[in-house]
Each structure stands twice: as C-alpha cells, then as structure tokens.
C-alpha positions as CSV (number, residue, x, y, z in Angstrom):
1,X,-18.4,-24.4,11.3
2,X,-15.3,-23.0,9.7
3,X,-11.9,-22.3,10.9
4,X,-12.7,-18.0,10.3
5,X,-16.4,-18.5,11.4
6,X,-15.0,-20.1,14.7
7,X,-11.9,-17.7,15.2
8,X,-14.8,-14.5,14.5
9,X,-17.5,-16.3,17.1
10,X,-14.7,-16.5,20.1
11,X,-13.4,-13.1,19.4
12,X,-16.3,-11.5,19.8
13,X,-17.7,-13.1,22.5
14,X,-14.5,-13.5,24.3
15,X,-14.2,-16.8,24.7
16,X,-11.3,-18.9,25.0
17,X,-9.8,-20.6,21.7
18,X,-10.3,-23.9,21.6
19,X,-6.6,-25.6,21.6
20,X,-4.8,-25.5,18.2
21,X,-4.7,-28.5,16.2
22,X,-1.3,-29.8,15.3
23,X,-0.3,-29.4,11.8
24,X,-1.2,-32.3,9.5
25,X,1.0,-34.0,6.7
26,X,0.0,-31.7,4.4
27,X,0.8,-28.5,6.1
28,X,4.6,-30.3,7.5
29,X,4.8,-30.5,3.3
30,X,4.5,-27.1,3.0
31,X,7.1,-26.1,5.9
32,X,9.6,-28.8,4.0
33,X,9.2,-27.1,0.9
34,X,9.7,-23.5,1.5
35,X,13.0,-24.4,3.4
36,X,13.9,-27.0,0.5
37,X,13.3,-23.8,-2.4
38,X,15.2,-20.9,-0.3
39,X,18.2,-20.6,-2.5
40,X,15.9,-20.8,-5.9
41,X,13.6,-17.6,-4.1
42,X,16.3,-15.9,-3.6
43,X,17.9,-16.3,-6.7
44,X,14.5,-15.6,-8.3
45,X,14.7,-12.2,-6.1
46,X,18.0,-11.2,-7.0
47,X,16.8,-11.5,-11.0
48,X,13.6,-9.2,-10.8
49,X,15.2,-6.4,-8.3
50,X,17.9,-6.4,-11.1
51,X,15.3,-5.5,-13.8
52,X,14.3,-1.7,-12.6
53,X,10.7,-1.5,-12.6
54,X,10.0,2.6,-11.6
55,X,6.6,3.0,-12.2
56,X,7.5,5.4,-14.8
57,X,9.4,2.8,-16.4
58,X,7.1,0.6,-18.1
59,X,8.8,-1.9,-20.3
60,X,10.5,-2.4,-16.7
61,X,7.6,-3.4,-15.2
62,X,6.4,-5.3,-18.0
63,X,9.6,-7.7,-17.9
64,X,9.2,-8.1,-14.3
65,X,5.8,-9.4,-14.8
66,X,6.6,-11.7,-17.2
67,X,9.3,-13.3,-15.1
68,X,6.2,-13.5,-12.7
69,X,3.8,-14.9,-15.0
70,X,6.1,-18.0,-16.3
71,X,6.3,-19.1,-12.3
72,X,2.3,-18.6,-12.3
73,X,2.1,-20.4,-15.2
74,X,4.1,-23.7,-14.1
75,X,1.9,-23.6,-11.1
76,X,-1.0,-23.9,-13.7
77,X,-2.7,-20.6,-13.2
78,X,-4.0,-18.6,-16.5
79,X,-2.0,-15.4,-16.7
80,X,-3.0,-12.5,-18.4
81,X,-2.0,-8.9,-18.8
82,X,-4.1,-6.2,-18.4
83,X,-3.8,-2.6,-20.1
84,X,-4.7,0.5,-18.2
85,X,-5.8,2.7,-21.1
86,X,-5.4,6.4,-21.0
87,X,-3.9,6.1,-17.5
88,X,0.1,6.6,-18.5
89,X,0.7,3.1,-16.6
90,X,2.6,-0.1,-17.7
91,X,-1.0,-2.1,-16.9
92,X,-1.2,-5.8,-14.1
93,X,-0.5,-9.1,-14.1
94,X,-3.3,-11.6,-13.5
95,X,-3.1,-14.9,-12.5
96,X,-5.7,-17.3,-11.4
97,X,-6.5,-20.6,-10.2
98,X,-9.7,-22.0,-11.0
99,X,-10.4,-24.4,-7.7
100,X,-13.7,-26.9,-6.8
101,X,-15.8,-24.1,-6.3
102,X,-16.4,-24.9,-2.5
103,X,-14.2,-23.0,-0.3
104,X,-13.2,-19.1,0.3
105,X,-11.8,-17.2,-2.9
106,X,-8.8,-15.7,-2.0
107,X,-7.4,-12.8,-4.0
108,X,-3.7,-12.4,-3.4
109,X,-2.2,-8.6,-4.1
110,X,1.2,-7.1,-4.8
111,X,3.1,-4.8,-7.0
112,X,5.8,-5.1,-10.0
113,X,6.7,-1.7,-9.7
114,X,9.1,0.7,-7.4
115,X,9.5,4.0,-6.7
116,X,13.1,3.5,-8.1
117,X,13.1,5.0,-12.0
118,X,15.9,4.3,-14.5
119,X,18.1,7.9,-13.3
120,X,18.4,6.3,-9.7
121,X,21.4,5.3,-8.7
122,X,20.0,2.2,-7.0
123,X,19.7,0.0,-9.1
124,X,21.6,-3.7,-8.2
125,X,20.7,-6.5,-5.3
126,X,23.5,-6.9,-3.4
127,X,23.6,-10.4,-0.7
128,X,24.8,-8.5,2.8
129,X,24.5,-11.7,5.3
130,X,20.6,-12.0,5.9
131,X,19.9,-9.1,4.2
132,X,19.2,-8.2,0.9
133,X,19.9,-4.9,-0.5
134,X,18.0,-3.6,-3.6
135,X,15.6,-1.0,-5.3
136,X,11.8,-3.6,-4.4
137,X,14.0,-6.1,-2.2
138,X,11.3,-5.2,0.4
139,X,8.9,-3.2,-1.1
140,X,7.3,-5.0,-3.1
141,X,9.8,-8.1,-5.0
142,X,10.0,-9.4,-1.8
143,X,6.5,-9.5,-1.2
144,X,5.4,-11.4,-5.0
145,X,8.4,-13.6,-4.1
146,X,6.8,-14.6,-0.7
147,X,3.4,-14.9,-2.8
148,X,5.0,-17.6,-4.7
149,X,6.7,-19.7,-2.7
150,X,3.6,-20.1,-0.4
151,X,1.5,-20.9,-3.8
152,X,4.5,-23.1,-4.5
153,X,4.7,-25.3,-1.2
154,X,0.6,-25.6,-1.6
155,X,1.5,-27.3,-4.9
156,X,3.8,-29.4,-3.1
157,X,1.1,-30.1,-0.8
158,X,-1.8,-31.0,-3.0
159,X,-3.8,-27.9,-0.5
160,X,-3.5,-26.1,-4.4
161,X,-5.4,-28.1,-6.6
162,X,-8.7,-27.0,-5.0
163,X,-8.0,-23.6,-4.2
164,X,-10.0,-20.8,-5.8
165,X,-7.4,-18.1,-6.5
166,X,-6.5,-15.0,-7.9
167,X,-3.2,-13.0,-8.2
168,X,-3.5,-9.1,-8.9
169,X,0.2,-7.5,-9.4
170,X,0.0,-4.0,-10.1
171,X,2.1,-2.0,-11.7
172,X,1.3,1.3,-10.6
173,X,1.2,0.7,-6.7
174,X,3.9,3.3,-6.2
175,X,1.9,6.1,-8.7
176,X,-1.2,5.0,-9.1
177,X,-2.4,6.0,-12.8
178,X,-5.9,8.3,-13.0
179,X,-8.2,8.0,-13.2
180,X,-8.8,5.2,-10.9
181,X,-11.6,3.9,-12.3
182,X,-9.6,2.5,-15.1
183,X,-6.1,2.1,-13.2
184,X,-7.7,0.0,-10.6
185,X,-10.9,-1.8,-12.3
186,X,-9.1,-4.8,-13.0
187,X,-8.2,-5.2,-9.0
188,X,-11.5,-4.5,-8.0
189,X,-13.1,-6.6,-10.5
190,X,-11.1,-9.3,-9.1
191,X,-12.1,-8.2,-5.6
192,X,-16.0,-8.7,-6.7
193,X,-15.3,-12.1,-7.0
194,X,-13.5,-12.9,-4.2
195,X,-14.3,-13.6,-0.5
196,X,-11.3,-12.6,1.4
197,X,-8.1,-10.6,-0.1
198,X,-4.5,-11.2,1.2
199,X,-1.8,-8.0,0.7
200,X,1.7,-8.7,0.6
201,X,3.2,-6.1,1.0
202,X,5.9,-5.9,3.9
203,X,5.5,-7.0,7.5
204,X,6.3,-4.5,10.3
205,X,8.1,-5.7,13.2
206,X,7.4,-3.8,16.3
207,X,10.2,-4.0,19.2
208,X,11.1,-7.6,17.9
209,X,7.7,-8.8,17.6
210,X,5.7,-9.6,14.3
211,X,2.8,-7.7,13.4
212,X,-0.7,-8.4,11.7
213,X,-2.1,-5.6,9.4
214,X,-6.2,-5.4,9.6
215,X,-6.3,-1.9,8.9
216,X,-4.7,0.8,6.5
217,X,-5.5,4.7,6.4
218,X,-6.3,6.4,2.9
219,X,-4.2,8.5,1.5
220,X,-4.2,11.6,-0.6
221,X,-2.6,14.8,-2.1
222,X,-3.9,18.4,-1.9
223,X,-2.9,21.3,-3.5
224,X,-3.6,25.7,-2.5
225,X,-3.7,27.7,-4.4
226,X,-3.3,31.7,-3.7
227,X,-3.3,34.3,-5.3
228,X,-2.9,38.4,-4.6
229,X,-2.4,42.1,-5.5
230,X,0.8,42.8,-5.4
231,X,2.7,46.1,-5.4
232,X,6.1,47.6,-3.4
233,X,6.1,46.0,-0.1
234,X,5.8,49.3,1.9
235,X,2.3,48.9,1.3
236,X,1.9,45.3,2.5
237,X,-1.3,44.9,5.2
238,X,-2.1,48.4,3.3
239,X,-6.2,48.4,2.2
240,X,-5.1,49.1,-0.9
241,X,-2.8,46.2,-1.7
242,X,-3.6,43.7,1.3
243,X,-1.5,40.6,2.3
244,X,-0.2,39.1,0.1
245,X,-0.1,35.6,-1.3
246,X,2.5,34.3,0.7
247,X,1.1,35.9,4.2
248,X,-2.5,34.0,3.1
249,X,-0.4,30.6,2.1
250,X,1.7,31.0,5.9
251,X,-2.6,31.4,7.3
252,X,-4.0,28.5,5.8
253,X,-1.3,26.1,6.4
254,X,-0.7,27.4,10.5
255,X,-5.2,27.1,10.5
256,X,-5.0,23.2,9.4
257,X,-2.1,23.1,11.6
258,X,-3.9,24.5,14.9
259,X,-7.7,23.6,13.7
260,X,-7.5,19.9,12.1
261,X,-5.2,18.2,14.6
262,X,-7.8,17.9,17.6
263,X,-11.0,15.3,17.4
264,X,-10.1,13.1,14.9
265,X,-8.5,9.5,15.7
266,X,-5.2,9.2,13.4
267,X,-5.6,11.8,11.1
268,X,-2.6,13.2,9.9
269,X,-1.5,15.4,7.5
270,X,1.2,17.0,5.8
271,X,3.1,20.1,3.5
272,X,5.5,18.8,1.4
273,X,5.8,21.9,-1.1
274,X,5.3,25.5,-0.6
275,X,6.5,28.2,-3.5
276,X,5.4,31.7,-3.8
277,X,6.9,35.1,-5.1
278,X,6.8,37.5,-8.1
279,X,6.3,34.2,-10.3
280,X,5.9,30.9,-9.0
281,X,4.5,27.6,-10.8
282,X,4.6,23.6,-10.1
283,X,5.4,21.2,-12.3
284,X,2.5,18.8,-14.3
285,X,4.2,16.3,-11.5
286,X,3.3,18.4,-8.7
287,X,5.7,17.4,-6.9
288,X,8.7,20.3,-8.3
289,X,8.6,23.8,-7.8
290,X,10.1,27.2,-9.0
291,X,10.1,30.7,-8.0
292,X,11.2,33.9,-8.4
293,X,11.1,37.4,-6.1
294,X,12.5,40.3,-4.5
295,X,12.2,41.1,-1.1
296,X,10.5,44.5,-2.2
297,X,7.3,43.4,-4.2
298,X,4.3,42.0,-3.0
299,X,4.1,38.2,-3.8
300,X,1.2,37.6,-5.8
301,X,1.2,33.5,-6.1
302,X,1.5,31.0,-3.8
303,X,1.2,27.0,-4.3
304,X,1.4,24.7,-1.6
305,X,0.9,20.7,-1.6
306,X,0.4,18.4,1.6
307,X,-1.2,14.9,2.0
308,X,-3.6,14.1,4.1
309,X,-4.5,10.7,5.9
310,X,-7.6,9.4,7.8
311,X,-9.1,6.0,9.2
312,X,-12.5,6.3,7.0
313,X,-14.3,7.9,4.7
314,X,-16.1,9.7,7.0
315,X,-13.5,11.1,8.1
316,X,-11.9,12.3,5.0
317,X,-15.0,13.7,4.0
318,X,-15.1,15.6,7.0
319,X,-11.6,16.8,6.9
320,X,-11.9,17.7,3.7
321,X,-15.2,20.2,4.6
322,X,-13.0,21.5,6.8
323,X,-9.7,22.2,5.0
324,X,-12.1,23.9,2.2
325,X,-13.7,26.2,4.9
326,X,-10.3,27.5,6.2
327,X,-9.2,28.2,2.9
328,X,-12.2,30.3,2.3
329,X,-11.5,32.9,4.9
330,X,-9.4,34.8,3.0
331,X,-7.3,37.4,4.3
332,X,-7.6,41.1,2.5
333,X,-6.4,41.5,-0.5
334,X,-5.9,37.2,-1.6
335,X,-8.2,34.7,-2.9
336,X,-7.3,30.7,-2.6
337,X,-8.9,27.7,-3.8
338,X,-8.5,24.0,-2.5
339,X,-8.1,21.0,-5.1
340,X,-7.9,17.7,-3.4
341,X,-6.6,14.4,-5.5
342,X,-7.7,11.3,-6.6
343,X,-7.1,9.2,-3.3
344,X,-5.9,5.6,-2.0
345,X,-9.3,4.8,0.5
346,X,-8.6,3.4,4.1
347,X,-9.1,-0.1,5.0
348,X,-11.1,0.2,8.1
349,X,-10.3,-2.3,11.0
350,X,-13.4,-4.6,10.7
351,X,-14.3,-7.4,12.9
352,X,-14.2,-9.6,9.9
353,X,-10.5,-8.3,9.1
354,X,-10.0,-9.3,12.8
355,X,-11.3,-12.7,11.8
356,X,-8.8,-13.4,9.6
357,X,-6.0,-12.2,12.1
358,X,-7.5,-14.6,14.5
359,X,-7.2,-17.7,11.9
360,X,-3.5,-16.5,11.0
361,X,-3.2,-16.7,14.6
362,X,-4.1,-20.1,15.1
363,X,-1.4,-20.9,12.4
364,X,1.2,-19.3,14.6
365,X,0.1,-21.4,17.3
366,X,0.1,-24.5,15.2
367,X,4.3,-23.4,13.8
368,X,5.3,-22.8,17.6
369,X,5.5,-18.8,16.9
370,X,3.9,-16.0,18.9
371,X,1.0,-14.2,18.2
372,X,0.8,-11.3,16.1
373,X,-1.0,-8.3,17.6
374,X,-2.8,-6.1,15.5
375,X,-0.6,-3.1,13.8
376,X,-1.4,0.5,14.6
377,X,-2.1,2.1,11.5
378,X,0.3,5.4,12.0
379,X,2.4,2.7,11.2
380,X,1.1,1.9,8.0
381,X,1.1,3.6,4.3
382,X,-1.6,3.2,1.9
383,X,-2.0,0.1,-0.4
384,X,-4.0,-1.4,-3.0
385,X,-5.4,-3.4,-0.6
386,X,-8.0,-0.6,1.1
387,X,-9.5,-0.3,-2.8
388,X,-11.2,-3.4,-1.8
389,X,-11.5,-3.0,1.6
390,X,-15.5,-2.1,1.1
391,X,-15.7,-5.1,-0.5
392,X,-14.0,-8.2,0.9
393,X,-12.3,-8.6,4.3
394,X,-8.7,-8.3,4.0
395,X,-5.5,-9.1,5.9
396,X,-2.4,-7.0,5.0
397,X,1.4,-6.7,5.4
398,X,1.7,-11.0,4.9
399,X,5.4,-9.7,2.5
400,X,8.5,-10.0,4.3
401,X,9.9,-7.4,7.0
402,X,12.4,-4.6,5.3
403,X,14.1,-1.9,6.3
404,X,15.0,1.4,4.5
405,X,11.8,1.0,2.0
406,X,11.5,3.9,-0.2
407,X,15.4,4.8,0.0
408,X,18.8,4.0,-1.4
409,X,19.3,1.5,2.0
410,X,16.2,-0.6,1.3
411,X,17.1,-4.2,2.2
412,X,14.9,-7.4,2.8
413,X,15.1,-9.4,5.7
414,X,15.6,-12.6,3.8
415,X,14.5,-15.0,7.0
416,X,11.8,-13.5,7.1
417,X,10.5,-14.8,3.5
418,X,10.7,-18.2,5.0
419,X,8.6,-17.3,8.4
420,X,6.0,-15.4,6.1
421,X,5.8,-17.8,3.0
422,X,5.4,-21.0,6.0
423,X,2.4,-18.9,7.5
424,X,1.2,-17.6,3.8
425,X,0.8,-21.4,2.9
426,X,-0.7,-23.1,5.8
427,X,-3.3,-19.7,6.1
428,X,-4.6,-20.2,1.9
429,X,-4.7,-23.6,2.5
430,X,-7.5,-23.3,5.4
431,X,-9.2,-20.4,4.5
432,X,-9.3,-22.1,0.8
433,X,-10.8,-25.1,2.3
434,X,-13.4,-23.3,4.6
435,X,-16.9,-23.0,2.7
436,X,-18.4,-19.9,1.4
C-alpha cells in the first residue's frame, strides 16, 4: 500500500502513524541542492518581479513566462503556450513531464501575473535582510520560483526522471478572463489528467507555526441594481413618489447584512461599491463609480457591488436564492434586480485533501520540522486551485510565506523558499512514485 493510501487509512480510523522512515540518499540530494541553488533562485526572483506582469499587462506576463519556460525546458519538460481567445487575457504556460506511467500525476499550479499594472508605483525587488520586497515577490513569483527549485533538486535526485508531471501557470489568476470556460479549460484539461494537484501559492503562517491548505472558499462578485421615481424630496415615503433608490439600496444591503450572516459555516460577504443620486453609473470595470445629486431630488439610481464567499456549492447556491429573494421585496416606489458574476468555486476540505496533508506530514517528520495543522479557510482567498477541486484532490498554499500581498509592502520571506521547495521535493517525489 502506498504512502497516501496509508496516511488516508490511519486518519480515518485514528490510528497511530507508523514511525517515519528516515530520509534516503535520494531525498538528502534534494535537501543539498536547494541549499546549494539559493543564490541562483533568488536571483532568478529578483529578474521576473522586475518584469511587471499586471494581468492587464500582457506582453508582461508573456515575458515572465518565457523566462519560466527556458528553466522548464532545461529540466526537459515540453513547454507550450496556450491562448485564451476572446477572453482579454495574456493566455498560460504549460509544461510537462512525461514520466513511466506508474505512479500519481501531479499537476503543479501557479500564476505569472499580479495585481500590480504598469501605472503602479511598485514596480522594483528590492533585498531587505530575509525579505524580499516586490510587486509578485509573494504572490505568486515566489510561488513558480519555489515550483522550480523543488522540480530542480528532483532532477538532482534522479526522483524526476519518472515523474508524471504537469505545470499550469496562469496568467489571469489575479483577473480571471470570461468566460471561464475558455480562460480556464486549459487548467482543467490538465486537471482531467491528473491524479492529485499541488498550488503554490503562498503559505500562511499562524502564530509562528506553518500551515497546510486542504481547503479554499469560492469567490464571487455581485452587483444591485435600483432604480426609482424621483421627484422634490418633500415628497419622499409620499404614495406618489415612494423611497427612493438610495432608501431601497441602504434595505437590501442592511437585509443581507441582518438575514445572511446566521446558519451558514464561513460565509462571508461584502459591499465594496455603493453610488446612487440624480445620475449615477459604474464603469465596464465595475469596480469605479460616479455620481451626481442634490440633496433636494429624489435619487432615482442606485448601484452597489459586494463579494460573496462560501465553503460549497451548496452553499452558494443557497445564498444566492436568498440574496435574490431580499432584493425582490421592494420597497414603494423602487424596483432592483440582482446579477451575480462568473465565480472562483471552493475547494471543499475532503478526506482525500486530508490525505495528502497527512503524507506532507510525514515529510515534516522525516526533515525534523513540526507538523502542519490544517488552515482555516477565513484565512484563505480563492485560487485556481478550487477549479479542480471536483476533480482531483488537491493540497494548496505549498509557495513561500509573504507578508503585505496585494499592497505596495508585499515582501517574500526568502527562508521560507528553502523550507517549502525541501518539503515540495521530497512530497512529488513520493506521491510520484506511489501507484495509481
């Protein structure tokens, strides 16, 4: 029996682990390579955090992944980019390894782009001690850096040459391109043949400890809109002229606030734009707004636009039946519609997810360091990872930790690299030697 089959069969019949092996020539190759290739990583980090790659910016993110697909290349993968047609996207890089056909197929995710465009200020890495300051240093350079130098030390190690592999790097994590079905078909057709998927996107570190990701909540956008009869505003609440659009927006938002936030485990949600007046419109971004008003007239449109987050589908779909309903009972004098966006799924916390934890686990044992606990996921954004979540079991957050991801302070923990890419390597190895 496997490694995973093993780690799955004591977990759920809690049983003790058998005591962990110690790690064999092979894997002490690995652990001398990554510390041997540290400066060349960083280096290599420091060169594609210095190309910006904003998702908008896709000649950016195209030179970032061909940087990438030169190192995939001397590690005798077949690259290949991948066009997104019709989405408005830069397209993926695609790398894989054909192994012996015997063990787990791994697919191995992370993203070329940031959410840093060319206007930002942010645009240079900058060496601050063990840190390393930069638009993607974390989120997600770091990550496809930590990728390769585990591939790297498995080439070191001969645990490579009989790996089946593949390497999905996105470039449109940060935005994804719609629809879907076309910005994300190459990922999931990668999924589809694949047994287990690995995301590298940052690791959280919880009061000093190192945490394991095995699940991921969805996440999506939502947009109201209201309109009403407007007129002077002595006759507001008035049969004749009603409301208002703003009074109706000010319902439906305090509604989901009191009636949506009881009963459901980690849902969240969230307004992030409200406009509404005389005139009032959002930009083809949705994420801009204008208006215009006097405190005299009757606001006759309203926009607002929130997230929402849940742990299944289930659960969205439920939330979203409900959100539609409160929107429907209109005060007098308003009308409002719901329109909910194209959505990142969840990646539900499956026993076989667990699994996989459970093996990493062992490795942790094996490399002297303490086991990770499983992540809550209010902790968590949403990935690329939970598009394959219905079809493989997963592991996420195996990139380094970070701090300030998402803002002009974003800087990668740079030992961490070394912890992750040691674990990356000796993980692939066994799960790419366990059978199917």
């Amino acid at each position: 029996m496997s490694r995973l089959a093993l780690a799955a069969l004591f977990a759920a019949f809690a049983l003790p682990a058998p005591a962990a092996a110690q790690l064999s020539p092979a894997e002490r190759t690995m652990i001398e390579t990554v510390d041997a290739k540290q400066d060349e990583t960083v280096d290599l980090l420091a060169r594609i955090v210095n190309i910006n790659s904003g998702t908008m910016n896709h000649e950016g993110v195209r030179a970032v992944g061909r940087v990438m697909a030169k190192e995939f290349d001397a590690l005798g993968f077949a690259t290949e980019w991948v066009e997104a047609p019709g989405t408005d996207r830069a397209g993926h890089l695609i790398a894989r390894h054909a192994g012996d056909g015997t063990g787990k197929r791994l697919l191995l995710i992370g993203h070329l782009d940031t959410v840093f465009e060319p206007d930002s200020p942010f645009q240079r890495w900058e060496r601050d001690g063990n840190f390393g300051q930069g638009p993607g240093a974390g989120d997600d350079k770091g990550g496809i850096v930590t990728m390769l130098l585990a591939l790297q030390a498995m080439k070191a190690a001969g645990t490579l040459d009989g790996a089946d592999i593949v390497v999905v790097l996105m470039g449109d994590e940060e935005d994804s391109g719609e629809p879907q079905s076309v910005s994300r078909a190459a990922l999931i057709a990668a999924a589809e043949a694949s047994d287990i998927a690995i995301g590298y996107e940052g690791l959280i570190v919880d009061d000093g400890k190192d945490m394991g990701s095995v699940a991921r909540r969805s996440a999506g956008s939502w947009t109201v809109t209201v309109t009403a009869r407007s007129g002077h505003s002595s006759g507001i609440f008035s049969d004749y002229l009603g409301n208002g659009a703003v009074f109706e927006a000010a319902r439906i938002i305090d509604d989901f606030r009191e009636k949506l936030r009881y009963g459901e485990d980690r849902l969240t949600y969230n307004v992030g734009l409200i406009v509404g007046g005389e005139e009032a419109e959002i930009d083809a971004d949705k994420i801009r707004g204008t208006a215009r008003g006097k405190t005299n007239i009757i606001a006759p449109i309203a926009y607002v636009r929130g997230d929402m987050r849940a742990m299944t589908l289930d659960q969205i779909e439920r939330t979203q039946a409900a959100m539609r309903a409160i929107v429907a009972e209109n005060l007098p004098g308003t009308e409002a519609a719901i329109e909910f966006d194209e959505y990142y799924p969840p990646m539900p916390p499956t026993a076989g997810n667990r699994a996989i934890l459970d093996a990493l686990n062992e490795v942790n044992a094996d490399l002297g360091l303490p086991a990770m606990d499983a992540l809550d996921p209010l902790r968590r954004g949403a990935a690329d990872i939970s598009f394959v979540a219905h079809l493989v079991d997963g592991l996420a957050g195996m990139g380094p930790a970070s701090r300030g991801d998402h803002t002009p302070e974003e800087a990668v923990d740079i030992a961490s690299i070394w912890r992750q890419a040691k674990r990356s390597a000796i993980l692939l190895s066994r799960l790419a030697d366990t059978p199917r």
